[in-house]
C-alpha positions in Angstrom: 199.3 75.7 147.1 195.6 76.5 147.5 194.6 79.7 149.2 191.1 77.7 150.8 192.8 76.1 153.7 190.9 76.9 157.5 194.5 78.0 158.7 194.5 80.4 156.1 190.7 81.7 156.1 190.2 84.3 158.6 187.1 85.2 157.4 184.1 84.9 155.5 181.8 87.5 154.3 178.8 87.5 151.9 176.5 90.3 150.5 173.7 89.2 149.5 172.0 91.5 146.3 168.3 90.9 146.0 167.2 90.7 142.3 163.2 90.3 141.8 160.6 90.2 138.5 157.2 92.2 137.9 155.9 89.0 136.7 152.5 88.3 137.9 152.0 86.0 140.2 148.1 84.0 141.4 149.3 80.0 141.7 152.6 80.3 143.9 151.5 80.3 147.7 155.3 80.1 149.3 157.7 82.2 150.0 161.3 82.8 151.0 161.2 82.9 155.5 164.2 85.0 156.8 167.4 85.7 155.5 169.1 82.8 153.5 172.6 82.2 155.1 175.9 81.9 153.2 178.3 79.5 154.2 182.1 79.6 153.1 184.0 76.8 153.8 187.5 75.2 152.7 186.3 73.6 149.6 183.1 74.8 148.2 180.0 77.7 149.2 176.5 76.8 150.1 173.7 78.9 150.5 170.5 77.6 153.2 167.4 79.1 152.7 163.8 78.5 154.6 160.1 79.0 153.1 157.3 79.3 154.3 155.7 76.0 153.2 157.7 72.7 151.8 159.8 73.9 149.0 158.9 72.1 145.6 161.2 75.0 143.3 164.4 74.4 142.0 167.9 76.4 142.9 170.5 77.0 140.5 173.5 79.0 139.8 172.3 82.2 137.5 173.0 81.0 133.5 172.9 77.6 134.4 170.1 76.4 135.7 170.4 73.0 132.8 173.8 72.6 134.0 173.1 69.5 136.2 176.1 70.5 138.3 175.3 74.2 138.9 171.1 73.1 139.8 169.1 71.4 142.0 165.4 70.5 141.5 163.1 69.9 144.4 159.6 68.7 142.5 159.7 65.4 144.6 160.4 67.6 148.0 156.9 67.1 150.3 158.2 68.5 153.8 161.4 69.4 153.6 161.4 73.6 153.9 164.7 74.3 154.9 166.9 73.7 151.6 170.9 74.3 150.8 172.8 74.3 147.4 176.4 73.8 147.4 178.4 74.5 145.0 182.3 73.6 144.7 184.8 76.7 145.0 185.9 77.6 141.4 183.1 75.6 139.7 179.6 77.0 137.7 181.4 79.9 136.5 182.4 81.4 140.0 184.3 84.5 139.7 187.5 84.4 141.5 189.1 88.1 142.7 192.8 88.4 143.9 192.4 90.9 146.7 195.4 93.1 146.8 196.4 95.8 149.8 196.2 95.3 153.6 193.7 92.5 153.4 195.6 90.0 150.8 193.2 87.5 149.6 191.1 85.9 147.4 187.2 86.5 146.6 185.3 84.1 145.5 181.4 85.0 143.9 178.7 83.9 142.2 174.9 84.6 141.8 172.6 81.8 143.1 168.7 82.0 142.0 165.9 80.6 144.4 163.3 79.8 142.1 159.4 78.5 143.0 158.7 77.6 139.7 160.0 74.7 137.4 160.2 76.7 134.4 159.4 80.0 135.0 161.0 83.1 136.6 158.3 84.5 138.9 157.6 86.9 141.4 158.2 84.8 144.3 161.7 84.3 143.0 164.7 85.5 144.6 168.6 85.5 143.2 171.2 86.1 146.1 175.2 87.3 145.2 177.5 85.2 147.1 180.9 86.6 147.9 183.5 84.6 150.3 186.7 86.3 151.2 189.6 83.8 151.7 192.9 86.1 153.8 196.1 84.8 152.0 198.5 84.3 154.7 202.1 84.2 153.7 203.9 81.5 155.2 207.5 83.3 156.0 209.3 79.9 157.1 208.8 76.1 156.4 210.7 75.0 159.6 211.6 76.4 163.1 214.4 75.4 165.0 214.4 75.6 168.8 217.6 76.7 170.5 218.6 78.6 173.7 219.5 81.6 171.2 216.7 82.8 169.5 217.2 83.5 165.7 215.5 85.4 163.6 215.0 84.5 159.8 215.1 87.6 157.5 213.2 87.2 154.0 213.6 89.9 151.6 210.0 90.6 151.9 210.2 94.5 152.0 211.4 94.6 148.5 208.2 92.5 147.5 206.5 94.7 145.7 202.6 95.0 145.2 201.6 93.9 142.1 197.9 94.6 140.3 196.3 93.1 136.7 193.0 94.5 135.3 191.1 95.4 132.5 190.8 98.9 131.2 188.7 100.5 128.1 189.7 103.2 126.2 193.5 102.6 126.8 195.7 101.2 129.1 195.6 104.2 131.5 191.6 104.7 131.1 188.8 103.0 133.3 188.6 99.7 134.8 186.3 97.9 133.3 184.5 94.8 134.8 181.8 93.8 132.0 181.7 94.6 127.9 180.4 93.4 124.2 182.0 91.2 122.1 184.3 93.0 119.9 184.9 95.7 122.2 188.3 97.6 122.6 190.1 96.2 125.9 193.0 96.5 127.4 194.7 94.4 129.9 197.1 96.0 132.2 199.6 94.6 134.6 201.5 97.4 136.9 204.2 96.9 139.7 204.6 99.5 142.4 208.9 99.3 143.0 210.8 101.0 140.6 213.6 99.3 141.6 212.3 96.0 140.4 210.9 95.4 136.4 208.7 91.9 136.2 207.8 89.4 133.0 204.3 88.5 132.5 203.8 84.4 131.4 202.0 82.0 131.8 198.7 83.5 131.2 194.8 81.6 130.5 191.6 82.6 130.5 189.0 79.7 131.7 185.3 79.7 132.0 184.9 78.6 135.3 183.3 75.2 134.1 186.2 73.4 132.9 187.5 75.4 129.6 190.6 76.6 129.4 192.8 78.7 127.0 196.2 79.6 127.6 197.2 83.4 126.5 201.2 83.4 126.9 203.6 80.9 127.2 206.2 80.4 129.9 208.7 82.9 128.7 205.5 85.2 127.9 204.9 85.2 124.3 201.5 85.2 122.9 200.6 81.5 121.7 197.5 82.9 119.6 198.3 86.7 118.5 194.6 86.5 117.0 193.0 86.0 120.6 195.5 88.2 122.6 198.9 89.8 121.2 202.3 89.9 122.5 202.2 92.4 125.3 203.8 96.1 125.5 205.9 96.9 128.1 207.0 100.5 129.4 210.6 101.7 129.3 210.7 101.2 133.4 209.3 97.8 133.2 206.7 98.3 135.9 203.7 98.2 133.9 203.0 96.2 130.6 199.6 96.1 129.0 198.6 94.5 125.5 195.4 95.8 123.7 193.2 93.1 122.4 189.0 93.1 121.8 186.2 91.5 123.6 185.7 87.8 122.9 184.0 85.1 125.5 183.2 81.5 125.6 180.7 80.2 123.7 178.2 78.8 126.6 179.0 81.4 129.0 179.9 85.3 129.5 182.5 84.8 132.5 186.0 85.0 131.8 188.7 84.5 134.2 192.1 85.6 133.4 195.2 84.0 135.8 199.0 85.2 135.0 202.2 84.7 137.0 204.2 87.8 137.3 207.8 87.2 137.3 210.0 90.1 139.6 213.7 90.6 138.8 216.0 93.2 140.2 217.0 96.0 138.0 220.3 97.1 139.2 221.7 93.2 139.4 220.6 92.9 135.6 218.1 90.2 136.6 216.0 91.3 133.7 218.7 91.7 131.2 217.4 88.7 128.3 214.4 88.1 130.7 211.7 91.2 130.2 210.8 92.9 127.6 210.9 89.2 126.3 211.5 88.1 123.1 209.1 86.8 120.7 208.3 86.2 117.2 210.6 84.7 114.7 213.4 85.6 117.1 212.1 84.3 120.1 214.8 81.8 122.1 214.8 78.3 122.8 212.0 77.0 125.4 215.0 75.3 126.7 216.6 78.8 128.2 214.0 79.1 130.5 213.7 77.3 133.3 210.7 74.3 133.1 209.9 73.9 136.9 206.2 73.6 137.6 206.9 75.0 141.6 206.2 79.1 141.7 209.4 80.7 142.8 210.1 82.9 145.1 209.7 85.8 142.8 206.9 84.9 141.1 203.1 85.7 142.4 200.3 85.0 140.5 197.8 87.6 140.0 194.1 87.0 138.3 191.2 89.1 136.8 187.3 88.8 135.7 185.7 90.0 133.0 182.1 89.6 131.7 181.4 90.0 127.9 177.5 89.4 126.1 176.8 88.8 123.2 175.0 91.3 120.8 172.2 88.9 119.1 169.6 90.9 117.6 166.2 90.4 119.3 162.5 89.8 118.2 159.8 91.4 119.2 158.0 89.4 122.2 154.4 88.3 120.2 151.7 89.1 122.3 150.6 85.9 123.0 153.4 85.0 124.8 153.0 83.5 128.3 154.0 86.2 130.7 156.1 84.6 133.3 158.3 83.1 130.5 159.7 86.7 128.8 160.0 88.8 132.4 163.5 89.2 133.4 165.0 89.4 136.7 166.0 92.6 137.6 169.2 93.7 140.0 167.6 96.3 142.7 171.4 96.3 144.3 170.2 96.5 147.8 170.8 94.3 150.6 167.7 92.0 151.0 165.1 94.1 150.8 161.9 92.5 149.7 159.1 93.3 147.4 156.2 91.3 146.9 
């Protein structure tokens, strides 16, 4: 099931965070005309921008402007000044956010950099945050049948309870925590709201958002590499679980997106009797006791997180020689399209 379809999208929103450079700026004479647009559809997010002249820059997705998939280069562009990039949904390291609450959903993000210069970052440059929010809507019946009596189909949907992961520092109970080092202390947290109900964590990966993939715990939610991420802890009331572990990332990226199905049983009817806390290690049961069926059930959800982690490589000092455009950064102002030039 795929939470992109246009029944299921009730809307789309974007913020759009301008990031600019102090890089100086004599041979560049175009600029950005407007505000660029965001579009979210079913499959994929594009952004469409106009400038003031034929556009001759390049676009790319921020981190990857070699990645042939995440860029686009314009040099051969002679009248053309209205320009899109499109970008599949999940693809160039897009973050993906389960929304949870009132407004259910997925959000979907990613930083896209207009850029007027083939090589260099430049004053003229501007990097835009994309965000689309897809609503989840839960589909309460597959079928309706039409009779003279009207019937009404009752789900046990009220005991459904709400069901959260993220990533904390410090410990498990200490603040969420979005972005970190490598080797940093981390921990990841999974937390149920019914106390009538305890839950088992499997089948957990972490992907890069460019086609990696590692998978965390198996399907009876054991850790499959201890070194990367250990089994994980739960509490005696088995609504909330957490597993500490350390800052580690991809090696061509920062992004790290971390997808787990949460498993619900019902405490009273000894649903989680031999289920949760699971058992692992040299104890650990047959594959073959747990059911091997590749459909979610209907207590099952899956829930997701993002994390960010940089690398600590000492750096030089910038000789002085050095062209100027080539060492400025781009800096986040955090405001919604407001311009400096």
């Amino acid at each position: 099931m795929t939470f992109y379809s246009s029944r299921q999208r009730i809307s789309s929103i974007f913020i759009l965070l301008l990031l600019s450079s102090d890089a100086y700026l004599s041979t560049i004479d175009n600029e950005l005309v407007g505000d660029p647009v965001v579009d979210c559809e079913d499959t994929m997010v594009s952004l469409t921008f106009k400038t003031k002249k034929p556009f001759t820059g390049r676009v790319y997705v921020n981190g990857l402007a070699d990645d042939d998939r995440c860029s686009r280069n314009f040099a051969a562009n002679s009248d053309q000044s209205k320009m899109s990039m499109m970008i599949q949904n999940g693809d160039c390291t897009m973050q993906r956010q389960r929304v949870t609450g009132s407004l259910e959903g997925i959000m979907l993000s990613l930083t896209i950099v207009v850029s007027f210069h083939g090589t260099f970052v430049t004053k003229a440059d501007r990097a835009y945050r994309c965000m689309c929010f897809f609503r989840n809507i839960k589909r309460l019946s597959n079928a309706i049948d039409m009779s003279p009596l009207g019937t009404t189909e009752l789900l046990d949907t009220a005991k459904m309870p709400t069901c959260s992961y993220s990533i904390h520092s410090s410990s498990p109970d200490g603040p969420i925590t979005t972005a970190g080092k490598i080797g940093d202390k981390i921990y990841h947290v999974w937390q149920c709201e019914d106390s009538a109900q305890g839950f088992l964590v499997h089948s957990c990966f972490v992907d890069d958002g460019k086609g990696a993939r590692f998978d965390l715990l198996d399907i009876d939610g054991c850790a499959i590499d201890p070194i990367i991420q250990p089994d994980v802890v739960y509490d005696s009331t088995l609504t909330k679980a957490s597993v500490e572990t350390w800052g580690y990332k991809f090696s061509d990226t920062s992004v790290l997106n971390y997808q787990c199905v949460v498993e619900l049983c019902k405490k009273e009817a000894g649903e989680c009797d031999g289920l949760s806390p699971p058992t692992c290690g040299r104890h650990k049961r047959s594959i073959g006791n747990r059911r091997q069926n590749e459909h979610k059930l209907s207590n099952e959800m899956e829930v997701s997180t993002t994390m960010e982690i940089v690398d600590q490589i000492p750096e030089k000092d910038v000789p002085e020689n050095t062209h100027p455009l080539a060492v400025n950064p781009i800096y986040p102002l955090l405001l919604h399209l407001i311009y400096t030039f």
